[in-house]
C-alpha positions as CSV (number, residue, x, y, z in Angstrom):
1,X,-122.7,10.5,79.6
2,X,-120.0,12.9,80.1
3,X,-118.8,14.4,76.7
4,X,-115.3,13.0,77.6
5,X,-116.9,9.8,77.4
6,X,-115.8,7.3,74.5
7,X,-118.7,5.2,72.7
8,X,-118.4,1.5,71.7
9,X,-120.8,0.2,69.1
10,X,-121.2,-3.3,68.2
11,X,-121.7,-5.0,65.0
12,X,-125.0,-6.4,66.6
13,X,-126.0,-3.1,66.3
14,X,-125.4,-2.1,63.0
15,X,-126.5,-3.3,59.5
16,X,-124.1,-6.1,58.1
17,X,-126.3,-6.8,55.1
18,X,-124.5,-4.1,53.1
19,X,-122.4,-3.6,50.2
20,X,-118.9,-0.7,50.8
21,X,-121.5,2.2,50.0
22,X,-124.3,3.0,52.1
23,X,-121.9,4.2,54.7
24,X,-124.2,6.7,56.4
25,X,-125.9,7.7,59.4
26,X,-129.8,7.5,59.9
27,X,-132.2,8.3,62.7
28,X,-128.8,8.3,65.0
29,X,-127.8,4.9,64.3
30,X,-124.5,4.3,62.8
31,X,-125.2,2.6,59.3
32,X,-121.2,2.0,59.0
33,X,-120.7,-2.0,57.7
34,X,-119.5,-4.2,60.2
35,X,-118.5,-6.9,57.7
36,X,-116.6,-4.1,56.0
37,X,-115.0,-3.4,59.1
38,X,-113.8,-6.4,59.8
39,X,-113.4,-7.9,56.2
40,X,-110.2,-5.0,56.5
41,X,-109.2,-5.5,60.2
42,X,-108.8,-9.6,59.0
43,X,-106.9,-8.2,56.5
44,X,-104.5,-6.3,58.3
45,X,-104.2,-9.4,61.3
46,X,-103.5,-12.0,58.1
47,X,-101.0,-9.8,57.3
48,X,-99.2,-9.7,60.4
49,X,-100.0,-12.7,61.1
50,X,-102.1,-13.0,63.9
51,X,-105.8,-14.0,64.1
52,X,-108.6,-11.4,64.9
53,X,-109.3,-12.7,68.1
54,X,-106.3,-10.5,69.6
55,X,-108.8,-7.7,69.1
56,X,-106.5,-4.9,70.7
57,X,-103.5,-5.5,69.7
58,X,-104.5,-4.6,66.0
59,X,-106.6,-0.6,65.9
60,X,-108.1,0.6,63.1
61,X,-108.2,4.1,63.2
62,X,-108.7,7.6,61.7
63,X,-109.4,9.0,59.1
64,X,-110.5,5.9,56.6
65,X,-113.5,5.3,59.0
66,X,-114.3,8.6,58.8
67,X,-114.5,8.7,55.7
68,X,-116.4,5.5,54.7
69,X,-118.8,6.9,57.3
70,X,-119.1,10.1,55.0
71,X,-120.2,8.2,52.3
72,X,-116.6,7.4,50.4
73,X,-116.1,4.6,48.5
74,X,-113.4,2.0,50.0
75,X,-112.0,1.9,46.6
76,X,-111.6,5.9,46.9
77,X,-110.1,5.9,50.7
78,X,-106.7,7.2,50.8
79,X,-105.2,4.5,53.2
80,X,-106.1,2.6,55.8
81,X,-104.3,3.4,59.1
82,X,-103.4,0.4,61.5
83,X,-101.9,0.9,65.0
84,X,-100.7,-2.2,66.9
85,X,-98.8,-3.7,69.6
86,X,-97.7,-6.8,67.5
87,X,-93.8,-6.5,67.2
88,X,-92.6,-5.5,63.3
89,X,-92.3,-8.1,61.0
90,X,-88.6,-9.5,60.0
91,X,-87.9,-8.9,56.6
92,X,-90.2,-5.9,56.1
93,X,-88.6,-2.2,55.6
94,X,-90.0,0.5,57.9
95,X,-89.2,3.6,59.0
96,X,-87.8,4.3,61.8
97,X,-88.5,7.8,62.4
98,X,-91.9,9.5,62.9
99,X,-90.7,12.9,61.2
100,X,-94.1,14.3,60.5
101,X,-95.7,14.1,64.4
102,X,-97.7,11.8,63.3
103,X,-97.7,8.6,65.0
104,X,-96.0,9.7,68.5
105,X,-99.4,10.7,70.0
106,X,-100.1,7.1,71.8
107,X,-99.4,8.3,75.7
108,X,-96.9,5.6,77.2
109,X,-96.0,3.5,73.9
110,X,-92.8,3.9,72.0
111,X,-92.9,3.9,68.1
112,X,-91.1,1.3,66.7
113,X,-91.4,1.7,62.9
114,X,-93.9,2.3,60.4
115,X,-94.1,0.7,56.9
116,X,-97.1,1.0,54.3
117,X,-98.2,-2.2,52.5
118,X,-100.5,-2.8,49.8
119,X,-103.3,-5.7,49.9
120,X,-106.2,-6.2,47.6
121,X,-105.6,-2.8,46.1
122,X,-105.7,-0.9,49.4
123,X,-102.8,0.8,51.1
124,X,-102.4,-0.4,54.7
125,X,-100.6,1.6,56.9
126,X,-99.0,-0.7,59.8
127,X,-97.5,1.8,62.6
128,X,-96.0,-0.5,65.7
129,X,-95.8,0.3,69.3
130,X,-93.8,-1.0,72.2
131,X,-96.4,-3.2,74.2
132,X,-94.7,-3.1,77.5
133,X,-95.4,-0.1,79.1
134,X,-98.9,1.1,78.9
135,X,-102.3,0.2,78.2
136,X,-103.0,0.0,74.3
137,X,-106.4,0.1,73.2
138,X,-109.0,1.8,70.7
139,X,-109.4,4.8,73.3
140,X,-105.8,5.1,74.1
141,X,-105.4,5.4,70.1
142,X,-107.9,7.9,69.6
143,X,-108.1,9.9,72.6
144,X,-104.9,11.2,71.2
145,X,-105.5,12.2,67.4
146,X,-105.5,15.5,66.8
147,X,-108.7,16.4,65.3
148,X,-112.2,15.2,66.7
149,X,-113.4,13.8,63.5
150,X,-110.6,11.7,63.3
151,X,-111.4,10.1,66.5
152,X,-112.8,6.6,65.7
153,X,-111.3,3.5,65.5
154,X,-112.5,0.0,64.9
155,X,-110.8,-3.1,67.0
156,X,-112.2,-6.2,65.8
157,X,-114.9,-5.8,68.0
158,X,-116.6,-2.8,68.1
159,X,-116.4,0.6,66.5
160,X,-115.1,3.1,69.6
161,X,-115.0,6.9,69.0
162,X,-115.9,10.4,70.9
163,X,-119.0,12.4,71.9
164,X,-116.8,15.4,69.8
165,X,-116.8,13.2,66.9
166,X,-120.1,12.5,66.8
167,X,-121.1,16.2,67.5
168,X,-119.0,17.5,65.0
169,X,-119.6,15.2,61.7
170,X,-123.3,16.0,62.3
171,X,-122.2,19.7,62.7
172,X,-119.5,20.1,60.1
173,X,-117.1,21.5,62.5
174,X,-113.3,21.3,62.2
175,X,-112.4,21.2,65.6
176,X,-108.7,20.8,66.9
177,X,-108.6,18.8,70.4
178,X,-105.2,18.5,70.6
179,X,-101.5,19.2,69.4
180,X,-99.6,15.9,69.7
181,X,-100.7,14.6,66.5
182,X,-101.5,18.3,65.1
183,X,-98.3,19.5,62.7
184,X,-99.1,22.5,60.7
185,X,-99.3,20.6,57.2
186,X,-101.8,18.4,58.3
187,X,-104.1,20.9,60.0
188,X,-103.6,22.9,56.4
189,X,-104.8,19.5,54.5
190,X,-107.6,19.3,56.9
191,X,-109.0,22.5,55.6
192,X,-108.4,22.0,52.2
193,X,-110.4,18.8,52.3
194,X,-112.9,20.2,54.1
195,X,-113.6,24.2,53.1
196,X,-116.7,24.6,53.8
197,X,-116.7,22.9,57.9
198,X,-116.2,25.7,60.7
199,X,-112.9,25.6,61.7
200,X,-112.0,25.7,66.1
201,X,-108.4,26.1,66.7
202,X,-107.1,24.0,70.4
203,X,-110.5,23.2,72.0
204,X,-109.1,20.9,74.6
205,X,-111.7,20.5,77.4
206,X,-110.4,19.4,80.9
207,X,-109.5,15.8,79.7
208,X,-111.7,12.4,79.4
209,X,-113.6,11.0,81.7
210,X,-112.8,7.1,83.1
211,X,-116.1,5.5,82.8
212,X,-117.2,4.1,79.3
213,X,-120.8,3.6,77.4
214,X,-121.8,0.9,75.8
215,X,-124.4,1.2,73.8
């Protein structure tokens, strides 16, 4: 597998007998819950009312993933970060603007607004993209983030993330693989929340490769 190479996991694959906790990885195999998963990506759908079965058009992604794979708590995650192609909901406030660099990072897709929205205690984080005019998946999501351990996503179906992530969670490495997503105060927050990791400033590579694993 080329290390440009995404990864999909499916829940058939993982543990679903869990409670939110024992988020962790053993003997390679990820131990992340799939009814977690998509107990929150249900969520998220209900909310924007569509049913899971438009897998993706409704991305999980970042660093809430990440996190529960660490170990954390879902009641101690920060937010929960969901991209999608389903148009903005009338009624609902959002922002038009993306002034922190955040969101603009998904090649081809306009962004349309983002609002945050709390359900069941959690903060959801809807960010909306233009469908029309490029392909909008879990790997178009991620491929763009701009640090490798952010670089997982979950889209109803399967948990999809990189080789770099993978390498560099079990390495404690604080790599930077690109600067579309990458402003200045969150690279800083990066380090403060993670002090001890070796940091890599702008290790690009030479791109991603077209062929995907499944494992």
């Amino acid at each position: 597998m080329s290390i440009f190479d995404t990864m999909r996991v499916a829940p058939s694959t993982w543990y679903s007998d869990q409670s939110e906790e024992p988020n962790v990885r053993t003997a390679g195999i990820i131990n992340l819950s799939a009814n977690l998963c998509k107990h929150l990506h249900e969520a998220a759908c209900k909310w924007l009312g569509v049913t899971p079965d438009v897998p993706a058009h409704v991305i999980i992604a970042g660093g809430c993933l990440r996190d529960m794979w660490m170990g954390v708590r879902l009641s101690d995650v920060k937010d929960i970060d969901v991209f999608t192609t389903i148009p903005p909901k009338p009624g609902v406030d959002y922002a038009d603007g993306d002034d922190s660099g955040a969101y603009g990072h998904v090649a081809g897709h306009k962004l349309l607004g983002h609002t945050t929205v709390t359900l069941g205690g959690l903060d959801f984080n809807f960010i909306h993209f233009d469908p029309k005019h490029a392909v909008f998946n879990a790997r178009t999501v991620i491929e763009g983030f701009d640090f490798s351990i952010c670089q997982i996503a979950f889209d109803g179906d399967a948990l999809e993330m990189t080789p770099k992530f993978m390498e560099d969670m079990d390495n404690k490495v604080l790599r930077r693989v690109n600067d579309t997503v990458g402003t200045a105060g969150h690279g800083a927050r990066m380090r403060k929340k993670f002090p001890d990791w070796k940091f890599i400033e702008f290790d690009y590579g030479d791109g991603y490769a077209t062929q995907w694993e499944n494992i």
